[in-house]
MMTF fields as JSON, N, C-alpha, C and O atoms, coordinates in Angstrom:
{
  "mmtfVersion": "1.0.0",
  "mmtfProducer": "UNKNOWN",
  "numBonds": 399,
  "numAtoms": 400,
  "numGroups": 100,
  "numChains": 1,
  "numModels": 1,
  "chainsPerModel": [1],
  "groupsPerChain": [100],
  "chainIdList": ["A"],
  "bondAtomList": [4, 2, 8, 6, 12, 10, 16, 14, 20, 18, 24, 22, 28, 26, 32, 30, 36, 34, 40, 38, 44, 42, 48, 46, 52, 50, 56, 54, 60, 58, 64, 62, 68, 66, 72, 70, 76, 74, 80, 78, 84, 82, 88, 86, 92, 90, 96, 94, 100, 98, 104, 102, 108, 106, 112, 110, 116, 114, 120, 118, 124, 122, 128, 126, 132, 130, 136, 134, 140, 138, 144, 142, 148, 146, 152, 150, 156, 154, 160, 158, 164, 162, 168, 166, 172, 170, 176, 174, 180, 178, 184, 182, 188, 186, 192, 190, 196, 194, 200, 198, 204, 202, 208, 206, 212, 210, 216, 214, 220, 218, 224, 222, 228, 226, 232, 230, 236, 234, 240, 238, 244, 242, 248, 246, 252, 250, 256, 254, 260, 258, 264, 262, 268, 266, 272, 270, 276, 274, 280, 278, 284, 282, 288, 286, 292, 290, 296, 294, 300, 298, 304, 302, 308, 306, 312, 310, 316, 314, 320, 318, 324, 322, 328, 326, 332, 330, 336, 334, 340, 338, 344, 342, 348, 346, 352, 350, 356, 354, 360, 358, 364, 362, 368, 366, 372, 370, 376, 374, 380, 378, 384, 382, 388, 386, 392, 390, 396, 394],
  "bondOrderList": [1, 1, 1, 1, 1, 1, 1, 1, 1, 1, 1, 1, 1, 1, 1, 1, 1, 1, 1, 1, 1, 1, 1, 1, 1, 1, 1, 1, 1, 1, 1, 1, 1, 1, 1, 1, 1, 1, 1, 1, 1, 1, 1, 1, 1, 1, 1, 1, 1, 1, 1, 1, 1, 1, 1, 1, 1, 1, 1, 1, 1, 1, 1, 1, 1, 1, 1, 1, 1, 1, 1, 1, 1, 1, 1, 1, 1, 1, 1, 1, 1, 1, 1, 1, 1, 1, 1, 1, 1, 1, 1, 1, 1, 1, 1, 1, 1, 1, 1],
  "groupList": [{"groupName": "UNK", "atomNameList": ["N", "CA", "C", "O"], "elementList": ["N", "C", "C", "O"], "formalChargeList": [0, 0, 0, 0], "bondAtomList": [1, 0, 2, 1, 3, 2], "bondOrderList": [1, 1, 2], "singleLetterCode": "X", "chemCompType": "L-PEPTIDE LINKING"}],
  "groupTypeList": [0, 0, 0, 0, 0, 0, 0, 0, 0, 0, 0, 0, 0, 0, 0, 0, 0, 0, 0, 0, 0, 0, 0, 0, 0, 0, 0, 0, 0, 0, 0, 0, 0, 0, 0, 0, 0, 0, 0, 0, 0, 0, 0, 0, 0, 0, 0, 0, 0, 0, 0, 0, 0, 0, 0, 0, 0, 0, 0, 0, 0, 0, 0, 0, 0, 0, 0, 0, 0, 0, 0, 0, 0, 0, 0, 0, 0, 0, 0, 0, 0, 0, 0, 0, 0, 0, 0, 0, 0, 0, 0, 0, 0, 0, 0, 0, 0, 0, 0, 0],
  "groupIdList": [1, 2, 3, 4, 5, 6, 7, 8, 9, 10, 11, 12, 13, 14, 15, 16, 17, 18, 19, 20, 21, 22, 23, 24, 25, 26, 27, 28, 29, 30, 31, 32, 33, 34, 35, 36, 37, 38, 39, 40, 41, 42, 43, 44, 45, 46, 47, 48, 49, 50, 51, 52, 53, 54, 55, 56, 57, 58, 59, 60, 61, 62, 63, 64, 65, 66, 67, 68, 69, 70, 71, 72, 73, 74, 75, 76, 77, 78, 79, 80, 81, 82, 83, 84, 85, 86, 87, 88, 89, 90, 91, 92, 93, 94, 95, 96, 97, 98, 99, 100],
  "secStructList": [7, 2, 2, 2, 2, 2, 2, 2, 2, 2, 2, 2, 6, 6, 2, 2, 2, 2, 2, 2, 2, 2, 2, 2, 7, 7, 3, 3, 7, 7, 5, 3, 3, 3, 3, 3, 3, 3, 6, 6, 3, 3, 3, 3, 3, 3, 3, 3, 6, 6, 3, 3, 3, 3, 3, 3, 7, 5, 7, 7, 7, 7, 7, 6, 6, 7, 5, 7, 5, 3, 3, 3, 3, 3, 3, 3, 3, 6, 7, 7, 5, 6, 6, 6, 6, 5, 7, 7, 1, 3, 3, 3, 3, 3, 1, 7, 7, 5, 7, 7],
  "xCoordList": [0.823, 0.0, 0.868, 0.415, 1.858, 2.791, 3.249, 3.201, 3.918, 4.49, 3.567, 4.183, 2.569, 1.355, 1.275, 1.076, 1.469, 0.713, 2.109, 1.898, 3.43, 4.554, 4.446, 4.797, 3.879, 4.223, 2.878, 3.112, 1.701, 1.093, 1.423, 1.63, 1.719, 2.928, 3.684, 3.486, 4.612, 5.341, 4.995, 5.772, 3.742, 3.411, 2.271, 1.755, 2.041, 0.868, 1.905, 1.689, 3.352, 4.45, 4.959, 5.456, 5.01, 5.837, 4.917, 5.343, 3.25, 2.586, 2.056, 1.657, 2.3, 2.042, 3.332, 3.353, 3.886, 5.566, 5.441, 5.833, 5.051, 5.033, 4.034, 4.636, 2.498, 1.497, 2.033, 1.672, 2.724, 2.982, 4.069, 3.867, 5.213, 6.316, 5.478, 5.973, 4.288, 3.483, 2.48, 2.338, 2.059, 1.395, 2.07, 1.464, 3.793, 4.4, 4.833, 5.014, 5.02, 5.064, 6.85, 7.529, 7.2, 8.968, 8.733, 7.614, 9.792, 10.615, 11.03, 12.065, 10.657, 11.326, 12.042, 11.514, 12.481, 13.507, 14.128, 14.973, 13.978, 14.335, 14.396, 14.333, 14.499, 14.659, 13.317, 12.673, 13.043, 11.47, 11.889, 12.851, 11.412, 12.074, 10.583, 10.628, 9.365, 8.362, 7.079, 7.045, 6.266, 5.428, 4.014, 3.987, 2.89, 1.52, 1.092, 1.535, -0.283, -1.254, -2.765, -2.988, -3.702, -4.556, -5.979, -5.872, -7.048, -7.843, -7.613, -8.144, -6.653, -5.928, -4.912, -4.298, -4.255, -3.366, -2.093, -2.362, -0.696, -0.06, 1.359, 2.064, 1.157, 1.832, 2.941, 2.916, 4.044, 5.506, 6.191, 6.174, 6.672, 7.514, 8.827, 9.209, 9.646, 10.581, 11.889, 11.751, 12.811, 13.977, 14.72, 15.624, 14.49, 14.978, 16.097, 15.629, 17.122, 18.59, 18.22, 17.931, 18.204, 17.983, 16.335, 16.159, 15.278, 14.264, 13.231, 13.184, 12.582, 11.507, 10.486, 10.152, 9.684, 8.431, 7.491, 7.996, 6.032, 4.985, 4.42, 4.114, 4.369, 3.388, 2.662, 2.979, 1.421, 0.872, 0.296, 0.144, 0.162, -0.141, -0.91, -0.927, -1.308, -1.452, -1.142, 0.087, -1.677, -1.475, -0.04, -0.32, 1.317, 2.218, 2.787, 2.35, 3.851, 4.443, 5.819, 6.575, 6.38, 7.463, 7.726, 6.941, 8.942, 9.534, 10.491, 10.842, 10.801, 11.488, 12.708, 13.083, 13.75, 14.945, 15.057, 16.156, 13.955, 13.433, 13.9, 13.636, 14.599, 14.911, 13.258, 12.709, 12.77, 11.716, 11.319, 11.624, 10.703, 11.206, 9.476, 8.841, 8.976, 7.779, 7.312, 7.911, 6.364, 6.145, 5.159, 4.149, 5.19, 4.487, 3.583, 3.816, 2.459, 1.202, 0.318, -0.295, 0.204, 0.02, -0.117, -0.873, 0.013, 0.18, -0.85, -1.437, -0.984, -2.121, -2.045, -1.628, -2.373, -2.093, -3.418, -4.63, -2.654, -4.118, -4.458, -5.632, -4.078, -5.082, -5.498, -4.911, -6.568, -7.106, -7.244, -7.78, -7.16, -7.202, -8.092, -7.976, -8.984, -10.094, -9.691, -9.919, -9.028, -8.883, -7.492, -7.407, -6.612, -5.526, -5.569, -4.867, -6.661, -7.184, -6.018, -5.37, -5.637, -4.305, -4.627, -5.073, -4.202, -4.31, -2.318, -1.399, -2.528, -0.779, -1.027, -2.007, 0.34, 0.675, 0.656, 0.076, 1.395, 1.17, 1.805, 2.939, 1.379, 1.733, 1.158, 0.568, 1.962, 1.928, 1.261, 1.32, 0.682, -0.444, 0.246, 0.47, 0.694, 1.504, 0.716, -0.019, 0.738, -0.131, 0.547, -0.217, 2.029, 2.204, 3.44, 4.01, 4.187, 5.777, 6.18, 5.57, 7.091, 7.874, 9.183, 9.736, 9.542, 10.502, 11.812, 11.783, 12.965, 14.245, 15.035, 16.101],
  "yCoordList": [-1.196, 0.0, 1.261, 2.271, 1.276, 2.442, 2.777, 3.939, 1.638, 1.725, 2.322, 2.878, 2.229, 2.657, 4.003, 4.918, 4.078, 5.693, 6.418, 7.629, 6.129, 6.49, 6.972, 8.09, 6.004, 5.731, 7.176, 8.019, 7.091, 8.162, 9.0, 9.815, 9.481, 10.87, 11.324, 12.269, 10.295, 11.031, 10.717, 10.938, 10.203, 10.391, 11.927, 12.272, 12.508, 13.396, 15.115, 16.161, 14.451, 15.753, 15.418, 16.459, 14.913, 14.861, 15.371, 15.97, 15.123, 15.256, 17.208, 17.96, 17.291, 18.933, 19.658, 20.878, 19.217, 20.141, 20.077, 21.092, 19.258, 19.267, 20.278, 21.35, 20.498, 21.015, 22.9, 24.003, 22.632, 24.287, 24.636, 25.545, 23.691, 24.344, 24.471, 25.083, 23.899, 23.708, 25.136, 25.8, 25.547, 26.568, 27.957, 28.763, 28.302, 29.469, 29.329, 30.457, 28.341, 28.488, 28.994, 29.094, 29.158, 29.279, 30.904, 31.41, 31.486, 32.817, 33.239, 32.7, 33.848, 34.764, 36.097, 36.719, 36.254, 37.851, 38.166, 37.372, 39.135, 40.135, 41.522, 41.881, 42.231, 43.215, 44.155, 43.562, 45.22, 45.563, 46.123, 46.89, 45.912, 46.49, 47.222, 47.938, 46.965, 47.798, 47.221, 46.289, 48.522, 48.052, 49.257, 50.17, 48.509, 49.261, 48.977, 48.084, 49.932, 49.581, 50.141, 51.182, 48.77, 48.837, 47.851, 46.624, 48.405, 47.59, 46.837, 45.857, 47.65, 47.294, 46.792, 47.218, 46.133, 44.994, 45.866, 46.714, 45.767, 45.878, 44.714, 43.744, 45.473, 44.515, 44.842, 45.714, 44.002, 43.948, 43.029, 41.805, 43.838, 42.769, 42.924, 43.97, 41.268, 41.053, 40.098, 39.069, 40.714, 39.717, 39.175, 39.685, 37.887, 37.27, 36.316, 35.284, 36.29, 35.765, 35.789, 36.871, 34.679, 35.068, 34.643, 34.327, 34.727, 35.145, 36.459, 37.144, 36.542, 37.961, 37.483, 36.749, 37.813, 37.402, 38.396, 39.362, 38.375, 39.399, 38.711, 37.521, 39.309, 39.251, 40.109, 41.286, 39.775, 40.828, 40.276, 39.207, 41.399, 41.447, 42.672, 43.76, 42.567, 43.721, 44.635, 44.587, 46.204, 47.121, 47.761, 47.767, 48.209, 48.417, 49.598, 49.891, 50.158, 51.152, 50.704, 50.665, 50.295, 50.358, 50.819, 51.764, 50.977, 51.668, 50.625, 49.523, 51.432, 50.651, 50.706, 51.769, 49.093, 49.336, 48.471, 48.045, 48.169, 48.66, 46.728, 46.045, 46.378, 44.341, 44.469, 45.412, 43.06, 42.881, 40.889, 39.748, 41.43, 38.953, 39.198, 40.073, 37.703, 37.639, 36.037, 35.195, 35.778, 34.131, 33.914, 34.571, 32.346, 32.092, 31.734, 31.132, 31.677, 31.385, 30.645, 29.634, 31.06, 30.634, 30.77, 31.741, 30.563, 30.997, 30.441, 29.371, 31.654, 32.084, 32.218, 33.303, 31.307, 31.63, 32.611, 32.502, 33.531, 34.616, 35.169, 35.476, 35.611, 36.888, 37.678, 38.449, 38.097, 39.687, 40.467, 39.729, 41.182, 42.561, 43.452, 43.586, 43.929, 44.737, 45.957, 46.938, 45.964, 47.289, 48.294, 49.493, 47.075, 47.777, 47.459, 47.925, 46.543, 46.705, 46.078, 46.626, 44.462, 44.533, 42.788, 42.593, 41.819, 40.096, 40.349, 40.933, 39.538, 39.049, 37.682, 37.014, 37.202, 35.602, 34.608, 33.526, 35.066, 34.539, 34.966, 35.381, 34.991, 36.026, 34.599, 33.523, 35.691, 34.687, 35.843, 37.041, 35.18, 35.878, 35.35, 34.139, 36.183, 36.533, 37.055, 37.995, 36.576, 37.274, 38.649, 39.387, 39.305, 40.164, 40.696, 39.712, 41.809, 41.927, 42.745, 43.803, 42.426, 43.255, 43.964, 43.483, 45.041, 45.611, 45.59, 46.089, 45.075, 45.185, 46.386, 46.528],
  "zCoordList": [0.0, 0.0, 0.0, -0.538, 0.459, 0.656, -0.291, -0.696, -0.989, -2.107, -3.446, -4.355, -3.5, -4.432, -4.141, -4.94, -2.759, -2.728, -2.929, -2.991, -3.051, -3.343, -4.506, -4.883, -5.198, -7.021, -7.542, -8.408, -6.818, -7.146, -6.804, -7.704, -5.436, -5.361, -6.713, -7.477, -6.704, -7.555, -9.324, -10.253, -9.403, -10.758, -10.637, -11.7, -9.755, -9.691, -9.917, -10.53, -8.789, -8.869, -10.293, -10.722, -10.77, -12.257, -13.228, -14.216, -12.968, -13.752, -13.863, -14.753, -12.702, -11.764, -12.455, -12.62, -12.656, -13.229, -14.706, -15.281, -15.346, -16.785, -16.512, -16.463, -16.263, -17.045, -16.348, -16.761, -15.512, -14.895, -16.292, -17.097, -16.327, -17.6, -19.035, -19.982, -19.107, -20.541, -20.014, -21.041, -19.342, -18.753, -19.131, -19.838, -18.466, -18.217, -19.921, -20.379, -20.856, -22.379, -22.548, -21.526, -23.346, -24.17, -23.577, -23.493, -23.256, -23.077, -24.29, -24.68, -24.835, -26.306, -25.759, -24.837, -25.969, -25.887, -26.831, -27.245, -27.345, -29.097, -28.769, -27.593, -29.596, -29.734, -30.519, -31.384, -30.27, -31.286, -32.574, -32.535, -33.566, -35.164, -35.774, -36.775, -35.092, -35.428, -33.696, -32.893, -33.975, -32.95, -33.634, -34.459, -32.625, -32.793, -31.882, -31.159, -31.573, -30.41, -31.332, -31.95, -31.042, -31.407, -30.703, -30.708, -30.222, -29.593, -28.249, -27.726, -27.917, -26.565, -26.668, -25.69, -27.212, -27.716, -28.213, -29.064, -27.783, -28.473, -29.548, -29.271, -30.624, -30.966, -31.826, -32.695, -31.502, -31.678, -32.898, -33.027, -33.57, -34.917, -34.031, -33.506, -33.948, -32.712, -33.661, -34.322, -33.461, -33.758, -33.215, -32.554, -33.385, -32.241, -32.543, -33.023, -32.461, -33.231, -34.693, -35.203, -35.409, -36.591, -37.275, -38.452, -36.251, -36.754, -36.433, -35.412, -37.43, -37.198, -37.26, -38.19, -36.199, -35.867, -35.415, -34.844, -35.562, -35.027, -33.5, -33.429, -32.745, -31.275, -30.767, -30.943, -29.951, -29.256, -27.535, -26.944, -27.32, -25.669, -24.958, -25.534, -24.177, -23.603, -23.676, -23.724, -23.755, -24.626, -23.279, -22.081, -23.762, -22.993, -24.018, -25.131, -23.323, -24.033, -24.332, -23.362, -25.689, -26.551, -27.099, -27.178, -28.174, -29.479, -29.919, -29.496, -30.992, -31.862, -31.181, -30.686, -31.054, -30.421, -29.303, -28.946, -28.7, -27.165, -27.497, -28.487, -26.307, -25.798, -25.1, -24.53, -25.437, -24.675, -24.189, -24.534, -23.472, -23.019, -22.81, -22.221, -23.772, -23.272, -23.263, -23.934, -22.564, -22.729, -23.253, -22.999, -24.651, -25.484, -25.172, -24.125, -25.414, -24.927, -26.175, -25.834, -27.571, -28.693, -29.714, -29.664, -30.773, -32.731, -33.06, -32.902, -33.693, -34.912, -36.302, -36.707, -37.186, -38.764, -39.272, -39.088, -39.935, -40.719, -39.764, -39.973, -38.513, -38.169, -38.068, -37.308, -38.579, -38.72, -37.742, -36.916, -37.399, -36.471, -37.738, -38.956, -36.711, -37.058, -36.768, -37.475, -35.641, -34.971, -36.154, -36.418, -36.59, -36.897, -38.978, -39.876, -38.991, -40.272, -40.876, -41.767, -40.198, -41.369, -40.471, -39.341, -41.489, -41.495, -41.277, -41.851, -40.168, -39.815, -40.134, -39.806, -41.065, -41.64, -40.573, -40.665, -39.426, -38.161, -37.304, -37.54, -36.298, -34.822, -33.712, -33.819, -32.38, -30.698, -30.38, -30.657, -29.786, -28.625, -27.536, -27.531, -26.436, -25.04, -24.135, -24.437, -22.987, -21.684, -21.367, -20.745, -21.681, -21.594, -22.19, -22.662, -22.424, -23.369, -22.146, -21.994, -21.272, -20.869, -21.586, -22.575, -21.007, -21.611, -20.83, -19.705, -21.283, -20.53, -20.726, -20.129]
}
């Protein structure tokens, strides 16, 4: 009996640590090479070693230049923004972009 409730322990902590690291999502950190705010949302074209990518988040204050670290949350192919009147090929949606 001990031994069982051992084995579920530590299948429940192993299982609790994956879904928290699948939760907090990849760390990106780049640099900003364009940005907008629109409909609350702002959003950042980001280079990040040698790729360029679009994201948005919560509407924050950047510029161009500006290092920023944010965590992935999820990609979107085609999305339209109404607010900013323009279809991105594909962009991450981020709970937030801080600025370093």
């Amino acid at each position: 009996m001990k031994t069982k409730l051992i084995k579920l322990l530590a299948v429940t902590t192993l299982a609790l640590g994956v879904s928290s690291a699948w939760a907090q999502g990849v760390i990106h950190q780049g640099e900003v090479i364009d940005t907008m705010n629109g409909g609350g949302y702002t959003y950042v074209q980001v280079k990040e070693a040698d790729k360029t990518y679009w994201a948005a988040g919560p509407q924050v204050v950047v510029a161009k230049g500006d290092k920023v670290e944010m965590s992935e949350q999820m990609w979107m192919n085609d999305f339209k923004s109404s607010s900013l009147n323009r279809t991105f090929d594909e962009i991450m949606f981020v709970g937030q972009i801080v600025k370093k």
